[in-house]
Each structure stands twice: as C-alpha cells, then as structure tokens.
C-alpha positions as CSV (number, residue, x, y, z in Angstrom):
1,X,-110.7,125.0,213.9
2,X,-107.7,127.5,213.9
3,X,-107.3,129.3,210.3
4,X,-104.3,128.8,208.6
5,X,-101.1,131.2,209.1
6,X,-101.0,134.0,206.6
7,X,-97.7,133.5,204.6
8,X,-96.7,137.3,205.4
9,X,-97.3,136.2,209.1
10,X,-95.1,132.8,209.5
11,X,-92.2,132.6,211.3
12,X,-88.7,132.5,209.0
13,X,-88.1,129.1,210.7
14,X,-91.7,127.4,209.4
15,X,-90.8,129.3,205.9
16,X,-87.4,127.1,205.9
17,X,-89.0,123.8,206.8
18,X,-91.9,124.4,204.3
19,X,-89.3,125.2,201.5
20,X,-87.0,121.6,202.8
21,X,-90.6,119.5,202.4
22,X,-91.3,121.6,199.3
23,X,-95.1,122.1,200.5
24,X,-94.2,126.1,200.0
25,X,-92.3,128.3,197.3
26,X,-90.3,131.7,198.1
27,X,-92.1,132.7,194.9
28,X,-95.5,132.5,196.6
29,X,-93.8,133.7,200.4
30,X,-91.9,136.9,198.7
31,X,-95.4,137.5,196.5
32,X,-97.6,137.6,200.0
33,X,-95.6,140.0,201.3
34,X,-95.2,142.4,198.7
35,X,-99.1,142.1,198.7
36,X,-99.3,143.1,202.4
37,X,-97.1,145.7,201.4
38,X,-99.2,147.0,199.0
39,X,-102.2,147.5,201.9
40,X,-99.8,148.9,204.5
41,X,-97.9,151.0,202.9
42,X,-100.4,153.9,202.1
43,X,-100.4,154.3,205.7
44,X,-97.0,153.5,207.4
45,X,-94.6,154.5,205.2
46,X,-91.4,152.1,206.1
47,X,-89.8,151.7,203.1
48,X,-87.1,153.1,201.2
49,X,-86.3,151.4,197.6
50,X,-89.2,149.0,197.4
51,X,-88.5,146.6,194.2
52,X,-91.0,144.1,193.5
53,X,-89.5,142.8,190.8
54,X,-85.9,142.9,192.0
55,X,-87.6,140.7,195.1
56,X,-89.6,139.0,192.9
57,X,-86.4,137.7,191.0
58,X,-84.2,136.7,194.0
59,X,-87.4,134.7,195.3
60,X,-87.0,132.7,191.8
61,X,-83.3,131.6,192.1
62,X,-83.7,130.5,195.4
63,X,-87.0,128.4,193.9
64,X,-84.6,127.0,191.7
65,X,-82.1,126.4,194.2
66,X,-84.1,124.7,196.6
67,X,-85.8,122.7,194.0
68,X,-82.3,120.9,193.0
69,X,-82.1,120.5,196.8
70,X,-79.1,122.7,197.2
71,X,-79.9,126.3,199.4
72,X,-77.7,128.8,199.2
73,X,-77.4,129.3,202.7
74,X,-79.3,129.3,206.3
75,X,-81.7,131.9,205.2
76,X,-82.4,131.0,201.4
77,X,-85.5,132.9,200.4
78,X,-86.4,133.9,203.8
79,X,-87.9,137.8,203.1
80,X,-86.2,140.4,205.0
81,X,-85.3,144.1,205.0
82,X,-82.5,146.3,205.8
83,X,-82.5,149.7,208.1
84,X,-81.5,152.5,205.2
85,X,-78.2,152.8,206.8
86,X,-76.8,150.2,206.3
87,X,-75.4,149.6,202.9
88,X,-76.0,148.2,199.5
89,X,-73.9,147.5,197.2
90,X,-74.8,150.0,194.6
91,X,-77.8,152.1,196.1
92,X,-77.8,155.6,197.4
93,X,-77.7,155.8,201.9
94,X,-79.2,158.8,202.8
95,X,-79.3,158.4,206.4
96,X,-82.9,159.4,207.0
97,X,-82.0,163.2,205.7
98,X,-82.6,165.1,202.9
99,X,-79.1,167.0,203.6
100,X,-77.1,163.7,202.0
101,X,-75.7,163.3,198.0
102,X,-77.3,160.3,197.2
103,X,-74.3,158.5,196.2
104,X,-74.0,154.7,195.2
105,X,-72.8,152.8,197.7
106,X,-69.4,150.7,196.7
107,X,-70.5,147.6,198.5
108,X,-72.7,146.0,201.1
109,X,-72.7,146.8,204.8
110,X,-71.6,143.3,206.5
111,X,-75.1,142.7,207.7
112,X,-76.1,143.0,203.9
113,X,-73.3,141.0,202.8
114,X,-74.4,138.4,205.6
115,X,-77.6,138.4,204.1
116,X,-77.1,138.0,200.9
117,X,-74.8,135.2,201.3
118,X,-77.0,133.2,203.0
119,X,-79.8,133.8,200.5
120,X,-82.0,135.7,202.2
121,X,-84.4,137.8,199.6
122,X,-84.3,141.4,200.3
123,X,-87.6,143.3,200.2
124,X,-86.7,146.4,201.0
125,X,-84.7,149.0,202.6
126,X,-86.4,150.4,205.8
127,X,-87.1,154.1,207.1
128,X,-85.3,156.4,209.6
129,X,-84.9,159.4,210.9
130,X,-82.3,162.5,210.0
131,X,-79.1,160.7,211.2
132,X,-80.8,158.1,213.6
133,X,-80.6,161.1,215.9
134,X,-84.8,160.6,216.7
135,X,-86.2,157.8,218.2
136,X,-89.2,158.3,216.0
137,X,-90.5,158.0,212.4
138,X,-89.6,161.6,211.3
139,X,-87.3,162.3,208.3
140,X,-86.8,165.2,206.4
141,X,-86.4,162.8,203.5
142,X,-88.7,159.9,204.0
143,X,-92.2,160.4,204.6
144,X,-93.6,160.2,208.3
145,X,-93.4,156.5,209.0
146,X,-96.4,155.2,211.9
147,X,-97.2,152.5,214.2
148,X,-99.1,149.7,212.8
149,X,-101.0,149.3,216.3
150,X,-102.1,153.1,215.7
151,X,-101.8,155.2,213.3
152,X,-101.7,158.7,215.5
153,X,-98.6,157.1,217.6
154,X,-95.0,156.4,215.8
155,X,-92.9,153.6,215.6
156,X,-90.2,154.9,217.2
157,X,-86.5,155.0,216.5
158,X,-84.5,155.5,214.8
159,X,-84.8,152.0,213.5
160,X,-88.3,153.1,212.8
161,X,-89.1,151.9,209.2
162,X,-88.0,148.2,210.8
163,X,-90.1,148.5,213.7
164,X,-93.0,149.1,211.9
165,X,-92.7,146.7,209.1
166,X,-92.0,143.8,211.5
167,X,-95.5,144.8,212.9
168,X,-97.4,144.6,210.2
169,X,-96.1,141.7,208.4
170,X,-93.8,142.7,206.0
171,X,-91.7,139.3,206.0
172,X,-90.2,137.8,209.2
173,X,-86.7,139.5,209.3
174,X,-85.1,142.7,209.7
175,X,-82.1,144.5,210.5
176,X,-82.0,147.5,212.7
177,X,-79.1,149.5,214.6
178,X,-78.6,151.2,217.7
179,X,-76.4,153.7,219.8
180,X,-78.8,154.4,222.7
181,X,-81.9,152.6,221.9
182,X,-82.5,152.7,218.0
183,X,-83.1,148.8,218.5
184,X,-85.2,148.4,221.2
185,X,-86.9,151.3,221.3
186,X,-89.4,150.8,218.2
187,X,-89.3,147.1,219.2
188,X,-90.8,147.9,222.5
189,X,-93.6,150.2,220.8
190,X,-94.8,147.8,218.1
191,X,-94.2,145.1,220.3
192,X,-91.7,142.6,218.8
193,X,-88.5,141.4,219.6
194,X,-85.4,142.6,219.5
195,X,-81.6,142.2,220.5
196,X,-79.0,144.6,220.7
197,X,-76.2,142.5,220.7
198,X,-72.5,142.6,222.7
199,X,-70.9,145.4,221.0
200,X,-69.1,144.2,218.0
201,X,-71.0,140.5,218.2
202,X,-72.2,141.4,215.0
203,X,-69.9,143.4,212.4
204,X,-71.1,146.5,211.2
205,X,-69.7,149.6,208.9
206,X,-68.8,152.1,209.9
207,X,-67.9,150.7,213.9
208,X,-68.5,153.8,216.2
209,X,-68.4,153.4,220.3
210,X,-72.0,151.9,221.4
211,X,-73.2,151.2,217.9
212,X,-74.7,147.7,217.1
213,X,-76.7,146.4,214.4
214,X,-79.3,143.7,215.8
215,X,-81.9,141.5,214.7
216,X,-85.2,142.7,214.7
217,X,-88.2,140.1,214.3
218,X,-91.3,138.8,215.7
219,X,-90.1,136.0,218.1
220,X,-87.0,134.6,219.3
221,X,-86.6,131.9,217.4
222,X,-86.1,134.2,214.4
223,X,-83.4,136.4,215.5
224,X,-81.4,133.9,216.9
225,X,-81.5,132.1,212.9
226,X,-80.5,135.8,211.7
227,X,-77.9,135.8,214.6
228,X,-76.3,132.8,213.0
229,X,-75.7,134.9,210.2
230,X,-75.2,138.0,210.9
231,X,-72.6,137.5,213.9
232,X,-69.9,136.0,211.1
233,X,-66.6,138.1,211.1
234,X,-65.9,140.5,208.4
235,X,-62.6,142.3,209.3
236,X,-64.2,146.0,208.4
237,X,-64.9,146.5,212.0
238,X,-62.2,147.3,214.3
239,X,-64.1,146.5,217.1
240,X,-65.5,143.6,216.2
241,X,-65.4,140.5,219.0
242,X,-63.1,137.4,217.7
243,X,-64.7,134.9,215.9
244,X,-66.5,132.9,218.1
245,X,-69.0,129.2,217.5
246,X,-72.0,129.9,219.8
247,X,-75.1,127.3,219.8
248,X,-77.7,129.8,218.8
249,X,-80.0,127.4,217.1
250,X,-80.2,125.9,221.0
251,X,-82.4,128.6,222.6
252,X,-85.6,126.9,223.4
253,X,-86.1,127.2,227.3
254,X,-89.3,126.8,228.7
255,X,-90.1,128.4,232.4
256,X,-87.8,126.1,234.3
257,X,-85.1,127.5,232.8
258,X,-85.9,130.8,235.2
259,X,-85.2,128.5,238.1
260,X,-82.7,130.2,240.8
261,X,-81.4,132.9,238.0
262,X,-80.7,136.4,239.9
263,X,-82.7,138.8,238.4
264,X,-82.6,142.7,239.3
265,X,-85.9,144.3,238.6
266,X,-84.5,148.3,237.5
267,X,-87.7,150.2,237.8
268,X,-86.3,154.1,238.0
269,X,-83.6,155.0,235.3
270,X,-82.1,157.8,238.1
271,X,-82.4,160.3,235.0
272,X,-84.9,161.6,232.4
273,X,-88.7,161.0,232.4
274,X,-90.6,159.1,235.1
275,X,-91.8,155.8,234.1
276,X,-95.7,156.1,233.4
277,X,-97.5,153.7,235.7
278,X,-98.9,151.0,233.1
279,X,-95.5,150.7,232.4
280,X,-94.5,150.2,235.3
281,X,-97.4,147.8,235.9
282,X,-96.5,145.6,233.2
283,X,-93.1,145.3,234.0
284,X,-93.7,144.5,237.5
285,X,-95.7,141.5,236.8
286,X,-93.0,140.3,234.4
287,X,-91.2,140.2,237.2
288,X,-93.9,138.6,239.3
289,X,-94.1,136.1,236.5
290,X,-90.3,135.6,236.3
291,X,-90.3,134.8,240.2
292,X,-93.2,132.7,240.4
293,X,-91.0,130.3,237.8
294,X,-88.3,130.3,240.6
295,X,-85.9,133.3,239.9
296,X,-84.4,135.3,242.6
297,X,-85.6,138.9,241.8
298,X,-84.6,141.8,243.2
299,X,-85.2,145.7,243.1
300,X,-82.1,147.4,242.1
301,X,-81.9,150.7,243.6
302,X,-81.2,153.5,240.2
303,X,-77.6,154.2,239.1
304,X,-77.6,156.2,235.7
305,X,-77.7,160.3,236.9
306,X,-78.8,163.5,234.8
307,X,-75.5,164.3,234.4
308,X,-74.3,161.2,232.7
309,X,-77.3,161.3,230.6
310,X,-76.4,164.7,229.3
311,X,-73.0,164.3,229.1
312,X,-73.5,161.9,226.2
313,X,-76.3,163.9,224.7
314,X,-73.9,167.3,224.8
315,X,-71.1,164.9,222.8
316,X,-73.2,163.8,220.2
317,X,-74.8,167.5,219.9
318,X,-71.3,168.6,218.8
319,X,-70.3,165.8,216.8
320,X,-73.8,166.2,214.3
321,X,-73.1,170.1,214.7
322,X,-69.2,169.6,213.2
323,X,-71.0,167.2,210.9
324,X,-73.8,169.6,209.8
325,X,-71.3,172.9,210.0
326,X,-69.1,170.7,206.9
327,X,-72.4,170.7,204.8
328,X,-73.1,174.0,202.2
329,X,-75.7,176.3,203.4
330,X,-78.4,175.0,201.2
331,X,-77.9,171.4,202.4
332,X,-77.5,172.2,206.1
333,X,-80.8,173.7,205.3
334,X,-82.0,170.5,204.4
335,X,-82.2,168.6,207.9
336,X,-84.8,168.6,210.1
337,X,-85.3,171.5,211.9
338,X,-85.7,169.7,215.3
339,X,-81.7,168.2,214.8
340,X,-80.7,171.7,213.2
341,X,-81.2,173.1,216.8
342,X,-80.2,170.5,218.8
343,X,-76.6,170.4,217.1
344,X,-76.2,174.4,216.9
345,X,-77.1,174.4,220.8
346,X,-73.4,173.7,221.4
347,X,-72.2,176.0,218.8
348,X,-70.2,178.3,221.5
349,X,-69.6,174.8,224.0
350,X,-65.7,175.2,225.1
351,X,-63.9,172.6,224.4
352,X,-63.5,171.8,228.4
353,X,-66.9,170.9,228.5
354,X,-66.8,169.2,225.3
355,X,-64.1,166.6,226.9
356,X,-66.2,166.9,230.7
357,X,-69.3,165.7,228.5
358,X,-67.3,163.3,226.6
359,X,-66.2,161.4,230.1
360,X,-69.6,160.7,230.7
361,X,-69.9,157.8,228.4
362,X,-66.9,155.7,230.6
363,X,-69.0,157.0,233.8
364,X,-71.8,155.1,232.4
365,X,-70.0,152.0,231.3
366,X,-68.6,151.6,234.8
367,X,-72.3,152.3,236.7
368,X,-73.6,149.8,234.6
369,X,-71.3,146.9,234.7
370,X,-70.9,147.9,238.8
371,X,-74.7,147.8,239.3
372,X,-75.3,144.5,237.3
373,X,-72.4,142.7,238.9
374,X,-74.2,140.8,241.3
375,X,-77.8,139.4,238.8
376,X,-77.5,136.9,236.0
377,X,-79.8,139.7,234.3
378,X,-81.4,143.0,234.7
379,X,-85.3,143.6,233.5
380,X,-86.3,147.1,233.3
381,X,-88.7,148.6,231.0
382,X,-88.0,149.7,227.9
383,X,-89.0,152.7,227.8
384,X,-91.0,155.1,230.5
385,X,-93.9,155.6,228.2
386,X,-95.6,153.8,225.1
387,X,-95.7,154.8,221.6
388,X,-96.3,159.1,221.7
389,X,-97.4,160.9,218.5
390,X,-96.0,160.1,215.2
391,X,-95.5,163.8,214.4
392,X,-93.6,164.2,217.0
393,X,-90.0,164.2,217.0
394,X,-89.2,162.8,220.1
395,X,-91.9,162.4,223.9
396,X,-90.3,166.1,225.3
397,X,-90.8,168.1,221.9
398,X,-87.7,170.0,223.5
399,X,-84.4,169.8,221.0
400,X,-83.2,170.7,224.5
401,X,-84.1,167.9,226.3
402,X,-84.7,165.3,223.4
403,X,-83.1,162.4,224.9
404,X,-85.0,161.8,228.4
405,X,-86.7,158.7,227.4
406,X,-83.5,156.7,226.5
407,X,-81.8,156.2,230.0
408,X,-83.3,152.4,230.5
409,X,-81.3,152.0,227.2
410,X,-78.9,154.3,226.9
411,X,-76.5,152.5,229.5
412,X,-75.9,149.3,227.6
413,X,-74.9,150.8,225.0
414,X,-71.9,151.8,226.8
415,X,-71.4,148.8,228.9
416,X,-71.2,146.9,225.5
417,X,-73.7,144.3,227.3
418,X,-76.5,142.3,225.4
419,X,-80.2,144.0,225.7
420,X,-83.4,142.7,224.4
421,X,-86.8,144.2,224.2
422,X,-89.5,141.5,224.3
423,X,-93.1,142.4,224.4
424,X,-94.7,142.3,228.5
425,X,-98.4,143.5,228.2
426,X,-100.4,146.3,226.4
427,X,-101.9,149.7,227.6
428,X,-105.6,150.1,228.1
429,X,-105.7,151.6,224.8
430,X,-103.8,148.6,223.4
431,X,-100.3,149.8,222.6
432,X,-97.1,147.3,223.6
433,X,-95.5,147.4,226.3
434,X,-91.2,146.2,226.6
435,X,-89.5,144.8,228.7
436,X,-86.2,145.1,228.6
437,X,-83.4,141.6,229.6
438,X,-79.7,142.5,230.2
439,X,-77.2,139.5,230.2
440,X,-73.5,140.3,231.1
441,X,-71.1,141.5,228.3
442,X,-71.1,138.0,226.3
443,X,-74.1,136.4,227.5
444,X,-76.0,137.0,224.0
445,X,-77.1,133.5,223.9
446,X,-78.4,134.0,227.7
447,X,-80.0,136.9,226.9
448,X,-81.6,135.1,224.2
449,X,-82.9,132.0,226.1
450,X,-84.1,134.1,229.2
451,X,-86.8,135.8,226.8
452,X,-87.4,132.7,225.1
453,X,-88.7,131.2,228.6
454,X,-90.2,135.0,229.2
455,X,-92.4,134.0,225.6
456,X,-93.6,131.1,227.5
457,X,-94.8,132.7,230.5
458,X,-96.5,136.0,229.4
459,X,-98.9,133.8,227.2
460,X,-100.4,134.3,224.3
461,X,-100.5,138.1,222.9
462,X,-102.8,139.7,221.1
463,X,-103.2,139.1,217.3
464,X,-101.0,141.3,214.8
465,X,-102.6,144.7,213.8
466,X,-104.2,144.5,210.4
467,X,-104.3,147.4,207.9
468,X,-107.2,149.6,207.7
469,X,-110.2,148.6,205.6
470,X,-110.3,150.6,202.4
C-alpha cells in the first residue's frame, strides 16, 4: 500500500480539488509547509522575509472563503513564494545585495499583484544573488542558499532561493525570473520544472530586453494553473504581449502527442564550456525517447559563437559597472566581490566596443530564430554540467569568464521564444539533470504540452530529497 502524499508535497491542483470537496484546509496545507520549513531551512537558506503568522492569517481567510463556497480566485490558498525581486507592496527589495537601501516598496510587482488576486497565500520571499548577476546561491546579503539534492552543490541562479525551495517542498508554487537562464538554470539543477515564457507573456516590473518572470513548480500541471494567472495584462510593461485567451488548463498530452513533431536535438552551444558527458547522455536518450514516440529528430549543427556570447556579457558588465559607479564608496563596497570585478573590468571599454558588444544581442536573436525555423521544437540541455559547489560563484570561478555555462539558455532570451527546463535523468552521484524544450515565439502552450508528454515518457523519478536527520 502507497503512503499518503505529504501536504508540503501535493501538487497545487490536488490542494484545489481537496479545498472544493472540503476533505482539506489551507490552514492545515500553509501549517505543513511552514513545518518543512522549519527542517530545511537550517540548511538551505531560501528565504527572505519568512512570516508564519502573516501566512498563517492569509491561509484563514481563504478557510473562511472557501467554507462559504466562494474562492477568491484560481489559486485561493494555494502556498507560494516570490523571487526577492519582485515586489511587495510595502517590503524592502534588495536584489540579492547588501549595497541596496532597503526601502518599502510602493506596490506589488504584477506577478505579486497576480497572486494575490487570485488568493494565493504567500509564504515567503525567495533568495538571490547580488543583482541576479550569478547563477548561483551567493549573496552578499542573504546567506549561502544550497541544493536540496546536496548540500556541497548550489541551487543555481539567480532564481536560486526558488529553485531550492521548490525542491524541498516548500509549497507547490513559485515565481522566478530570467535574462539568460535565472529560470531554468536552478530548475535544471534541483530538477523541477520550469518555463521561461514568450517575452512579455507574463507582465513584469521593471520590463528590460530578455527579462521574463516564469513559473517555477514541480510538474506541468502546476505552472500552467500559475500561467493562468500570471499571464493577465497589467499595463506597467511596455513590452508586454496583447491580451491574449489561451487554453492553458488543456495541457495534458500523453506520448502520442510526440507523433511526427520536428524536433532538433542542439547538443554543442558553439560557445562557452563543453557539455559534460552524463549530460550529454541524458539528453540524448530524451531524444531517443522523444523518437521512439514518433517525432522526427534531428541534430542541429551549433549556431551561438564566442563572440556573441561575450558581446552580451561585455554590455551587462558596463551597465552593473554604471550602476555600481552611482553607489557611495561605502555601499559599492558592499557587493560581492566577484560582481565588483566583473563590472570594473570595463571600466576603460570605449564606447565603440560598448555599441560592437551591444549588437550582439540582435546577432543572437536572428541565429536563434534562423536555426529553429525549420523544428516544431529544439531540445538541448540545460546546462553543460550539473549542480557545481555552492560556494562558488559561478562553474569558471573567473569574473572573467563567468558566463560560459549560459549559452544553451542564453539565446532565447533574445529570440523572445518560450523555454522550459524539465527534469531528463540524474548523475551517478544523483544530481538532476535538464533538458531544455524551445517552441517558436508564441507557442507557450506548445512548449507546455511537449513536456507534459516528455513527463510521461521519462517515467517515474526519483523521490524528493528530504532534509537531513537531526
């Protein structure tokens, strides 16, 4: 006989239908996973402003409101948690670094607002690093946040604090962003699920070129619920898509959905590190997976270049350096010294190569969209390596070449095309392993339902890390 489901470990779509038959309270839901929590915490460290009672409260009303048999909204005392950058309405957003006032913020982020509207109960806020300029757990204002599947590897970033807590069972849903991997990354290396969605599918404050907010959960049925949500308009981003009715509650496929799809299999970035061969192995018999279910797949040759990759990485160098360079001595101080040198590398950059490195970001929209043009989707890893050392801020150690893991990622960012990560297999020493599905610019909802039908055919995975025994 199969024991029970922990109530920190079910799926935000059970919690809803237990709430409907009234068999289960958010009361007794939010209380599980504060208690889970308790036993993680003391060794990840994802949270930032943790408020039992705060939660505790929320998880009453929406008792209340469910008990007169009128929810709020779609996700009415569903837990969840928030990445610290994005705001809330009247708490300090420090942006992973100690360098930052810790000023109130005047209202809720859209994804918050989204949220809260549809009743979700916040938890918490989640770790990340100085800026989100790490795609690890290190902060020079939160404490070192680590990888539920071990504790000597990180989460990765710089939705780091989300990654983790997803892991390890801190509620169902949670809210992450990413510029160049921030989503999929820590998704890929504590093995959930993730989507970085269509630039400007889902609003988000402030908009910047590449940035998306994305659900970040255990399965795919969850963040498509939390995609219901989060993708409704709010007019504070300028580059957000019109409002649009998609069926995302309709993304159950099973394997014959894979039938006659063209799939490229993208197995060499073209720049930064060399993928490690369990990687590679995993993703390879995704693919074998994927065509045994009847998909066309094909090797795509690699189309991202070095130069492309630091292009971008030279930009954002200057823009956190003219950010950094407005701080007082005493608070530039204050950031991490990894991000202190990368930025002040460019200090003497002329402003010719500034706008040379700056072009690189359309060179790698247009390689992108050119090389997907002829698949339905693109599979790649994630990643070229699992989860690397939690003290670590990034797999070179080099502020000079901090960035060489990201160009599987990196790209669709530009392209403004939909990319999941969705766990593929495990090392030998049992960390996850991503794969990554790219749909064209749109295709969200595809993206959505080709991992769906991926769930189906990797099998069952391993059970959920547990905290260590006191």
């Amino acid at each position: 006989m199969q024991a029970p489901t922990a109530l920190h470990d079910l799926p935000a779509h059970a919690l809803l239908q237990a709430y409907r038959q009234r068999t289960l309270s958010p009361v007794e839901v939010v209380q599980a996973v504060l208690d889970r929590i308790d036993c993680w915490e003391p060794h990840l460290h994802a949270t930032w402003l943790l408020r039992p009672e705060t939660a505790l409260a929320q998880a009453r009303a929406s008792e209340a409101r469910w008990l007169r048999g009128a929810p709020q909204g779609l996700l009415d005392g569903v837990p969840c948690t928030l990445k610290d950058n994005i705001a809330t309405c009247g708490d300090p957003t420090p942006l992973g670094t100690a360098a930052v006032d810790l000023v109130p913020a005047p209202a809720d982020a859209p994804p918050a607002a989204r949220l809260r509207e549809a009743g979700a109960v916040l938890i918490t806020k989640t770790t990340m690093p100085d800026y989100g300029m790490l795609s690890s757990g290190l902060s020079s204002f939160h404490a070192l946040t680590r990888n539920p599947w071990n504790l000597d590897k990180g989460p990765g970033g710089s939705s780091a604090g989300a990654g983790a807590a997803a892991a390890a069972g801190y509620g169902p849903l949670h809210v992450g962003t990413d510029i160049g991997g921030s989503l999929r990354l820590p998704a890929s290396w504590c093995g959930i699920f993730s989507l970085k969605p269509s630039l400007g599918r889902i609003p988000i404050d402030p908009p910047y070129t590449g940035r998306a907010a994305g659900p970040m959960t255990r399965n795919v049925h969850d963040a498509a619920l939390m995609m219901q949500v989060l993708s409704q308009p709010d007019a504070r981003d300028s580059m957000a898509l019109p409002p649009q009715t998609l069926d995302w509650p309709d993304v159950e496929r099973d394997p014959e959905h894979v039938r006659g799809l063209r799939i490229g299999l993208w197995l060499d970035a073209g720049c930064g590190l060399a993928v490690e061969p369990e990687v590679r192995a995993a993703v390879e018999q995704a693919a074998a997976l994927l065509e045994s279910a009847g998909a066309q797949v094909t090797p795509m040759p690699p189309f991202m270049t070095q130069t492309m990759l630091d292009g971008m990485d030279h930009f954002w160098r200057m823009r956190s350096h003219l950010d950094m360079a407005s701080l007082p001595a005493e608070r530039k101080a204050l950031v991490l010294p990894f991000i202190r040198a990368w930025a002040d590398s460019v200090a003497d950059m002329p402003g010719a190569a500034v706008f040379h490195a700056s072009q690189q970001f359309h060179a790698t929209r247009v390689a992108t969209v050119r090389a997907c043009a002829a698949f339905d989707y693109v599979i790649s890893p994630v990643a070229p390596m699992p989860a690397f050392a939690a003290e670590l801020p990034s797999p070179t150690n080099d502020p000079l070449r901090p960035l060489e893991h990201i160009g599987f990622t990196v790209p669709y960012n530009m392209s403004e095309q939909p990319a999941a990560s969705v766990n593929c297999g495990y090392t030998a020493s049992g960390l996850p392993i991503g794969l990554q599905i790219a749909g064209q610019r749109f295709d969200d909802l595809g993206v959505l339902r080709l991992a769906r039908a991926f769930e189906h055919l990797r099998g069952a995975q391993r059970p959920w890390p547990d905290p260590p025994a006191e």
